[in-house]
C-alpha positions as CSV (number, residue, x, y, z in Angstrom):
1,X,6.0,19.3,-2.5
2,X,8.9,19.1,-4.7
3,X,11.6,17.4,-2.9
4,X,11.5,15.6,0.7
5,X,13.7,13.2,2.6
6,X,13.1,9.9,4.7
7,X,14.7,7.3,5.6
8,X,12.5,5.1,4.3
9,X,10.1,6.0,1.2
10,X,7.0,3.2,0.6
11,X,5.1,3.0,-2.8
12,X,1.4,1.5,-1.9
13,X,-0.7,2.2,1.0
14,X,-2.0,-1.1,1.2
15,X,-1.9,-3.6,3.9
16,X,1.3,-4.8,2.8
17,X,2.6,-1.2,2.3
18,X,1.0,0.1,6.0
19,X,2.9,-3.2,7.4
20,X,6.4,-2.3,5.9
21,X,5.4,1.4,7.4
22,X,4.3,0.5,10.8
23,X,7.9,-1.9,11.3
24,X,9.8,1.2,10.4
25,X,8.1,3.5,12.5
26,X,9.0,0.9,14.9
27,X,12.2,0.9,14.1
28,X,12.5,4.7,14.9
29,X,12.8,5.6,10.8
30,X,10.5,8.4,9.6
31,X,8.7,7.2,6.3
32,X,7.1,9.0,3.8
33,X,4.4,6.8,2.6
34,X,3.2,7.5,-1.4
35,X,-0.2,6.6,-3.2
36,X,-2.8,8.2,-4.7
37,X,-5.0,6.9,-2.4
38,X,-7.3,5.3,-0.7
39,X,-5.4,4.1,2.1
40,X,-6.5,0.5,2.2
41,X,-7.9,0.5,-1.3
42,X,-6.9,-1.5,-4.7
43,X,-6.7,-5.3,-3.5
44,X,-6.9,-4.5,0.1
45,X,-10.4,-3.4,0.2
46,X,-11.8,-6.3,-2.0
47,X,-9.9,-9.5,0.5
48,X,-12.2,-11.2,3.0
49,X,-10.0,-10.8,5.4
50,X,-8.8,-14.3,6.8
51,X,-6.1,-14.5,8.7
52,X,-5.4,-18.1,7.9
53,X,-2.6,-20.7,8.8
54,X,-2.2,-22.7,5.6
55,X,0.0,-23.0,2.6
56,X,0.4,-24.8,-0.5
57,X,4.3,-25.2,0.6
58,X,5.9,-25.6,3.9
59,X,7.4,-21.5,3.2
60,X,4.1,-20.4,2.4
61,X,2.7,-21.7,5.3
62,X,5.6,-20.6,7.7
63,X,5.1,-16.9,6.3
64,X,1.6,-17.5,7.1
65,X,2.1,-18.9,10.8
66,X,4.3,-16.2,11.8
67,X,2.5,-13.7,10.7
68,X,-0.8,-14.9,12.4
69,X,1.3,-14.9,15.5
70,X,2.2,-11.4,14.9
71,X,-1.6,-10.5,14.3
72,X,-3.1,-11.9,17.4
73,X,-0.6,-9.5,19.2
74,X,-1.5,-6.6,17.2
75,X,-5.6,-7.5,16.9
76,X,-6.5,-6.8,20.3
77,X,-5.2,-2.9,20.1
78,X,-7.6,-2.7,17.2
79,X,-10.1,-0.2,16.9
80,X,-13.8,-1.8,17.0
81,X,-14.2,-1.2,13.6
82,X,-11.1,-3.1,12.7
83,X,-13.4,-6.0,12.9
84,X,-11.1,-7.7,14.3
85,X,-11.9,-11.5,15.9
86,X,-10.9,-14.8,16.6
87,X,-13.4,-17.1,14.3
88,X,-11.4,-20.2,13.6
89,X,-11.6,-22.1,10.3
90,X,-13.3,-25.1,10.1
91,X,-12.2,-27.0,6.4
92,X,-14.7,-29.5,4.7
93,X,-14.6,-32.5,2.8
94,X,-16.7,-34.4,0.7
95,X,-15.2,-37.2,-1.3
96,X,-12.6,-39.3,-0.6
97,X,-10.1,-37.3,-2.5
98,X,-11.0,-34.2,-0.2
99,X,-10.3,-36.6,3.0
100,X,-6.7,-37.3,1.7
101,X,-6.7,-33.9,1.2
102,X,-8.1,-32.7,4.9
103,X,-5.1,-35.7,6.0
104,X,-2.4,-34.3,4.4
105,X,-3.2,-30.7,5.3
106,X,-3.2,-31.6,8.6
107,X,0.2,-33.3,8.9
108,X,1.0,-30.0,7.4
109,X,-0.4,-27.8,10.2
110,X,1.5,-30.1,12.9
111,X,4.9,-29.7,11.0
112,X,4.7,-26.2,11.1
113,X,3.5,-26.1,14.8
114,X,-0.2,-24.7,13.6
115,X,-3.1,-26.7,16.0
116,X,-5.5,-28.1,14.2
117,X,-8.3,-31.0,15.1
118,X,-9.6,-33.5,12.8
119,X,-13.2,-33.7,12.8
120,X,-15.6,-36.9,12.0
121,X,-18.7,-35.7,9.5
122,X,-21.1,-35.9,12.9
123,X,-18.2,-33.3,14.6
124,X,-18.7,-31.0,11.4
125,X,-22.5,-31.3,12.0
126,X,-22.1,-30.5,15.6
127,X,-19.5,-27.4,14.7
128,X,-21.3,-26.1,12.0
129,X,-25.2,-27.7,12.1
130,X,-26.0,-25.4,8.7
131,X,-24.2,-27.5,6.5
132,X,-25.2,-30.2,4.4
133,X,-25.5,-33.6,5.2
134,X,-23.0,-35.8,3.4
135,X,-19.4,-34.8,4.2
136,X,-16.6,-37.1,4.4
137,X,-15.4,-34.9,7.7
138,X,-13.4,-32.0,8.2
139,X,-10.6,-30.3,10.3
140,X,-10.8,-27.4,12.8
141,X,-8.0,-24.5,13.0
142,X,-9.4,-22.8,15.7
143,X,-6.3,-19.8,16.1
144,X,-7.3,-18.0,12.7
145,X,-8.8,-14.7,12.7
146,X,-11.0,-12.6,10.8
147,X,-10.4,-8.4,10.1
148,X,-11.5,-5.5,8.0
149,X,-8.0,-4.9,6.5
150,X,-8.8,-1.6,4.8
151,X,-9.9,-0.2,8.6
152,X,-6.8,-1.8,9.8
153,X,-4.3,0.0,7.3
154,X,-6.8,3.2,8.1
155,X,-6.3,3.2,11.5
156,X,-2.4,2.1,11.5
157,X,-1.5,5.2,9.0
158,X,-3.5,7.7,11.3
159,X,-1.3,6.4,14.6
160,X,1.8,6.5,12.8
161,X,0.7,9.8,11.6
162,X,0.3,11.4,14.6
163,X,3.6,10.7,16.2
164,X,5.2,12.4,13.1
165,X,7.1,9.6,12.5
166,X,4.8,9.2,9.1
167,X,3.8,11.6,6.3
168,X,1.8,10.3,3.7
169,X,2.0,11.6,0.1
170,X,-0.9,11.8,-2.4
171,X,0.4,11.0,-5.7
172,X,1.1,8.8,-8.0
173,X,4.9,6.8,-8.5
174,X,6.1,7.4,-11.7
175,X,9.9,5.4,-11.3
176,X,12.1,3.9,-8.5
177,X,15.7,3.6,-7.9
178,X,17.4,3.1,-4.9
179,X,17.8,6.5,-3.7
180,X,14.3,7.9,-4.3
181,X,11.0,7.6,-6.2
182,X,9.5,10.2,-9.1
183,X,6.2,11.3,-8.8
184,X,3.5,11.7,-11.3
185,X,3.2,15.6,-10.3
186,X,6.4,16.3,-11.2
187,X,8.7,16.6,-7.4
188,X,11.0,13.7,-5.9
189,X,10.6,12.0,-2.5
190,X,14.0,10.5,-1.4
191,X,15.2,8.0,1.3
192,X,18.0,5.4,2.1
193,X,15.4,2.7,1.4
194,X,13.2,2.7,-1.0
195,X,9.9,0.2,-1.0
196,X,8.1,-0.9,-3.5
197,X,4.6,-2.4,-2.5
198,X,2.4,-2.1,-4.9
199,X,0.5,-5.1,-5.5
200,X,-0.2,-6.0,-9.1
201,X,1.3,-3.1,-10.3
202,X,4.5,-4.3,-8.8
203,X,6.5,-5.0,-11.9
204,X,5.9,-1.9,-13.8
205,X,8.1,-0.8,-11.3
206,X,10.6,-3.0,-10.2
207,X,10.5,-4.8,-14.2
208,X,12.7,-7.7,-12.7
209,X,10.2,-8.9,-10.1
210,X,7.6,-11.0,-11.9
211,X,3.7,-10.1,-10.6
212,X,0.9,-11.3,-12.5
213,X,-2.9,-10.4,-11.7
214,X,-5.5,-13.0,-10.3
215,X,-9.1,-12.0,-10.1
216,X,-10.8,-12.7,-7.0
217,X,-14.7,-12.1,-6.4
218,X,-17.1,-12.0,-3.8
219,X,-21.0,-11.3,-2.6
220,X,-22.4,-10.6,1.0
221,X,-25.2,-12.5,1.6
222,X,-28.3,-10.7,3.5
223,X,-29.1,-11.3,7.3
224,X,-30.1,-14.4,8.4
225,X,-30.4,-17.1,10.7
226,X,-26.7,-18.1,12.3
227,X,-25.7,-20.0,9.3
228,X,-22.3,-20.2,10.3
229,X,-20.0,-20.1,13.5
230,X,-16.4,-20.2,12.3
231,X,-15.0,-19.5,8.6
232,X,-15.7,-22.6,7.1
233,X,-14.2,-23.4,3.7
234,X,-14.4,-26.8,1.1
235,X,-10.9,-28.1,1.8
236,X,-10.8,-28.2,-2.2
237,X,-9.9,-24.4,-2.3
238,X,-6.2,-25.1,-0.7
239,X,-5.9,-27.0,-4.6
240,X,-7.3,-24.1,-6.7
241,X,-4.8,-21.5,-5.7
242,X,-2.6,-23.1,-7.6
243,X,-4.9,-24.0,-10.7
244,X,-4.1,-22.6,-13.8
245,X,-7.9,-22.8,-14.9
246,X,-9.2,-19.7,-16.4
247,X,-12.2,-19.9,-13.7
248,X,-11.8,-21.8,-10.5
249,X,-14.1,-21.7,-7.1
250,X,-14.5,-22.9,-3.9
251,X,-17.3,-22.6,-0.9
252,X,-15.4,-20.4,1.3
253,X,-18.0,-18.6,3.7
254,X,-17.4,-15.8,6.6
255,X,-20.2,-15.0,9.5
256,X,-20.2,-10.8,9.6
257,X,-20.5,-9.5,12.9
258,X,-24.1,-7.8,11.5
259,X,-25.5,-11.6,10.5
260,X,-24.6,-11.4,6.9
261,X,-22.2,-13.9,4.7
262,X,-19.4,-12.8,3.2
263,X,-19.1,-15.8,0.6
264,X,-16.0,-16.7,-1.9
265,X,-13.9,-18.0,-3.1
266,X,-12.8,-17.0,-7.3
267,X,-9.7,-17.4,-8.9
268,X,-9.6,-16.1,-12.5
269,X,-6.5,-16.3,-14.6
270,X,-5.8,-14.7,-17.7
271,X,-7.8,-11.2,-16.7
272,X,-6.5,-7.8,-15.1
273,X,-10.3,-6.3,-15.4
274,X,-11.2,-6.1,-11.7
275,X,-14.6,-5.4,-12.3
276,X,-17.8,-7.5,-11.0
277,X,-18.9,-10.3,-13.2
278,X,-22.5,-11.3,-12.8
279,X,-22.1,-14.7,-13.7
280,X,-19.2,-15.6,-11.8
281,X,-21.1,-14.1,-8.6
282,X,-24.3,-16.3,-9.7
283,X,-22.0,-18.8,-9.5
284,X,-20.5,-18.4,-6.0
285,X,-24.4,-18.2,-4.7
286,X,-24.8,-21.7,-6.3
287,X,-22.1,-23.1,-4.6
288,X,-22.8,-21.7,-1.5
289,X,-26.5,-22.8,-1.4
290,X,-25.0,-26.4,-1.9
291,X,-23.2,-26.2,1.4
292,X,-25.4,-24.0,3.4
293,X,-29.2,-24.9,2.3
294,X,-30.2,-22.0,4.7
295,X,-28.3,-19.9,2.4
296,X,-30.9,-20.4,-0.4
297,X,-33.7,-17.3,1.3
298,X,-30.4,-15.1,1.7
299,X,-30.5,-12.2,-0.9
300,X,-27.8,-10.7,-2.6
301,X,-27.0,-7.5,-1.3
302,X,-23.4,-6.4,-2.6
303,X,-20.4,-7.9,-4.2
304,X,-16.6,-7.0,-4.7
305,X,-13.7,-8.1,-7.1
306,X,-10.4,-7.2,-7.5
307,X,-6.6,-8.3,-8.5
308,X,-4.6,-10.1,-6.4
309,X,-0.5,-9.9,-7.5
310,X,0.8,-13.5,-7.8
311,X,4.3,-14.9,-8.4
312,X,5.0,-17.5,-10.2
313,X,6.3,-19.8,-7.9
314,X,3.4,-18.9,-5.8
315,X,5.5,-17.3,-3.3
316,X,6.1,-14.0,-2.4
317,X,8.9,-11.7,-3.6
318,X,10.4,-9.8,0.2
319,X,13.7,-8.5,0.0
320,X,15.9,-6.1,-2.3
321,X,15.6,-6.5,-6.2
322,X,18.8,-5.9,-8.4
323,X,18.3,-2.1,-8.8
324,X,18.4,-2.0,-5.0
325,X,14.9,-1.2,-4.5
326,X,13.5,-3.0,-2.1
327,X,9.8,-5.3,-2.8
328,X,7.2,-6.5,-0.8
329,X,4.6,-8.4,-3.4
330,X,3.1,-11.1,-4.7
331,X,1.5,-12.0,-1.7
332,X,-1.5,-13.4,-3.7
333,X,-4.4,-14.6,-1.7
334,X,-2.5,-14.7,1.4
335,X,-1.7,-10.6,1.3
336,X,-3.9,-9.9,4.6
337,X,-2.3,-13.0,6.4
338,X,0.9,-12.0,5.8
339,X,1.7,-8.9,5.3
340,X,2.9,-8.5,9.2
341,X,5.4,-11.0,8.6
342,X,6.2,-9.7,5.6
343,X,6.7,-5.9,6.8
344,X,9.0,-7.2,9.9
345,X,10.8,-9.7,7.2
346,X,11.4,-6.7,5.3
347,X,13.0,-4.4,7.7
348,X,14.8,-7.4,9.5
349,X,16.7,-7.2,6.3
350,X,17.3,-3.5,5.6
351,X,18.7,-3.1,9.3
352,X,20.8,-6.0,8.9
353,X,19.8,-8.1,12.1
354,X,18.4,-12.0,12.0
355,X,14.9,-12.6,11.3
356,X,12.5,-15.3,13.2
357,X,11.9,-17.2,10.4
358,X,14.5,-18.1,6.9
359,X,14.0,-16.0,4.2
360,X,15.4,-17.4,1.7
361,X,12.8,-18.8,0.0
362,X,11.2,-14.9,-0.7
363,X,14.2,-13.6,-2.0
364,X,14.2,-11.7,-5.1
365,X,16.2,-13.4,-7.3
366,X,15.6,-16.5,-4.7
367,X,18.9,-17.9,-4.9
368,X,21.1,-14.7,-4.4
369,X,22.1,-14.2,-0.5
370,X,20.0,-11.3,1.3
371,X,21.4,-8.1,1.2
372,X,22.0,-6.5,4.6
373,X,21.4,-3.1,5.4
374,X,23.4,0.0,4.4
């Protein structure tokens, strides 16, 4: 291929990517979808796949709420291996600081419209029985989901595929600009819109859009006995997304379908190696064990890392940048979550029409007015 036209041309076949694709496919645009591949790869394929209502700002959190709305419509078409499911979160508390926290969350939730339930330390027992003894309570979400985002984006470019609507391109992006991208093996895909959503590698091309790297890890746990019945998480971890630690964790565990744990959470500042670090894996066993005692005969039977592209205002950049190219980044840890909303935010925009929630506050450039669609 040296030359070939779209309407719309998407750098990164990742979730967020796939979700920009499958709202212009929608849309009745043809897309031309570039990346060297896997589909669902880079930080897609090393996310636990929440789909969580929360937020450490009431924006955050709207993006998250929508787009959970827009998942449970789409999660029930899912192919089985999608692993797509409703699990609920149940958040945890152990010192007084964490019950201020669990409070404040909550009033949170119910501003945003989330349900939520607070829960007294014997309700926590009686919701989750393999935790420790000793909590200060906790606070049930019971509409988030868990999925196998990389399957998702999988399946989603294979549909789109076949309705012809969707060609993807194996190759690399060498440069944007409004009217096209330049590929690494020398031809040129062009389009009306051009989208760049390429995780942490987003700045390299769009310069003006500031992405920075943060290294997540995790480890499945070996089969077991039911250790846990929802996603359950120490309410402390909605305070270390924002930590500017060069290693913060939380207990953040996630029943597989098979009877294994898939256990976080990391944050690691400061890195872009996305490799596996022993010690910070060690670590998250630790921590688990603490929480779940039943944990402590689980082996350690595999373990993931990667780079998820944060902003620095810790929210994410969805709209056109100044060259005209248009981004969808900086998701963070919420890049599962909400990359629905943030493909239908996108394409709101670029066809000009109103969108369901404001989106101001994910502007590039934040204060300049969106740009409609040409």
């Amino acid at each position: 291929m040296s030359r070939a036209r779209y309407d719309v041309a998407i750098v990164g076949a990742g979730i967020v990517g796939v979700a920009v694709a499958r709202e212009a496919v929608r849309e009745g645009l043809s897309v031309g979808l570039v990346d060297e591949g896997p589909v669902g790869g880079g930080t897609t394929s090393a996310g636990m796949g929440h789909v969580v209502a929360v937020g450490t700002s009431a924006a955050e959190l709207t993006l998250a709420r929508y787009s959970r709305e827009l998942w449970a419509t789409l999660g029930p078409s899912l192919p089985s291996e999608a692993g797509f499911r409703p699990i609920g979160t149940v958040w945890v508390g152990r010192t007084a600081e964490d019950r201020a926290l669990l409070d404040r969350t909550r009033a949170s939730l119910s501003a945003a419209g989330v349900a939520s339930r607070p829960l007294s330390a014997e309700e926590v027992t009686r919701e989750e029985p393999g935790l420790a003894a000793g909590g200060v309570g906790g606070l049930l979400v019971p509409g988030d989901f868990a999925v196998h985002a990389p399957a998702v984006a999988r399946h989603l470019v294979a549909s789109l595929s076949e309705g012809g609507r969707l060609q993807l391109l194996p190759s690399r992006a060498e440069a944007l600009d409004d009217r096209g991208v330049r590929l690494a093996s020398g031809g040129r895909v062009e389009a009306r819109y051009v989208v760049n959503a390429t995780g942490v590698r987003l700045s390299s091309l769009s310069p003006e859009v500031p992405v920075v790297p943060r290294k997540g890890q995790l480890v499945l746990l070996g089969r077991g006995a039911a250790l846990a019945r929802h996603q359950v998480a120490e309410v402390g971890y909605l305070s270390s997304v924002r930590s500017s630690d060069p290693l913060s964790m939380a207990f953040n565990v996630q029943p597989q379908t098979d009877g294994s744990l898939l256990v976080g959470a990391s944050r690691q500042n400061g890195t872009s190696d996305p490799s596996v670090e022993p010690a910070v894996i060690d670590a998250l066993v630790r921590r688990t064990r603490e929480f779940l005692p039943g944990a402590a005969g689980l082996p350690v039977v595999g373990a993931r890392a990667g780079l998820r592209p944060a902003s620095p205002d810790h929210l994410p950049w969805i709209g056109p940048d100044r060259s005209g190219v248009w981004v969808a980044g900086g998701l963070e840890g919420l890049g599962i979550t909400a990359s629905l909303g943030a493909g239908r935010l996108l394409v709101d925009q670029m066809l000009g029409r109103a969108s369901s929630i404001p989106i101001a506050p994910y502007l590039p450039g934040r204060s300049r007015a969106p740009v409609a669609g040409g």
